[in-house]
C-alpha positions, 0 to 999 in steps of 0.5 A, spaced: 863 014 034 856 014 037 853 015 044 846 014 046 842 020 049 841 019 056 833 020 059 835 027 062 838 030 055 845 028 057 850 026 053 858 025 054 862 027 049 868 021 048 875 022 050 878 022 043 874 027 040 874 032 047 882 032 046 883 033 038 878 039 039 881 041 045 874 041 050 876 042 058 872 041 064 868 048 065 869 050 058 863 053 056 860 050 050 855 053 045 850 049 041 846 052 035 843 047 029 844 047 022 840 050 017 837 043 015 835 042 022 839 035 022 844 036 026 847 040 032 855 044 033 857 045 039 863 050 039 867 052 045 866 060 046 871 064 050 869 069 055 874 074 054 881 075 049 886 075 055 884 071 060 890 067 060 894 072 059 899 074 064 897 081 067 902 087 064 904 092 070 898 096 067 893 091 068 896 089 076 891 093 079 885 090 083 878 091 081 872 089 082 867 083 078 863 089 076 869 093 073 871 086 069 864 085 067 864 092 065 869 091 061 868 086 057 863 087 050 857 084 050 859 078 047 863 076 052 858 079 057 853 074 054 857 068 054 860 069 062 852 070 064 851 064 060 857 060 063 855 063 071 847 061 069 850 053 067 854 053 074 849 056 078 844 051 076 849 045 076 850 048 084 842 049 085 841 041 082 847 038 087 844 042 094 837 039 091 840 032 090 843 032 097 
């Protein structure tokens, strides 16, 4: 599959290929280049090992996003300041273009 490299650096990755892998709107996806420099990976990172999870009694209480974020290590703190800064530059870019 082939895809041209938009003017802003933007490219799609195709249908098919976002389906095998499992790549959903909103994911965070991380990009790093291969030892020889010809080639790019891009993985989809998971902010914490169970968002997704049902919460258990123990967990059913409230708490705050700094609790949250406290709790996570700090891998997962990096990859969710990395999700929030793509999400909040995308929101600046809209406002600006509006």
């Amino acid at each position: 599959m082939y895809r041209i490299l938009g003017k802003r650096g933007r490219i799609t990755i195709p249908i098919e290929m976002r389906m095998r892998v499992g790549f959903a709107q909103n994911d965070l996806l991380s990009f790093s280049e291969t030892e020889d420099g010809k080639a790019v990976l891009v993985r989809r990172e998971k902010i914490c090992d169970n968002c997704n999870s049902p919460l258990t009694a123990a967990n059913d209480k409230e708490m705050t996003l700094l609790e949250f974020l406290d709790g996570l290590s700090d891998a997962e703190q990096h990859a969710a300041l990395v999700h929030l800064s793509v999400l909040w530059a995308e929101k600046q870019r809209s406002v600006k273009d509006d």
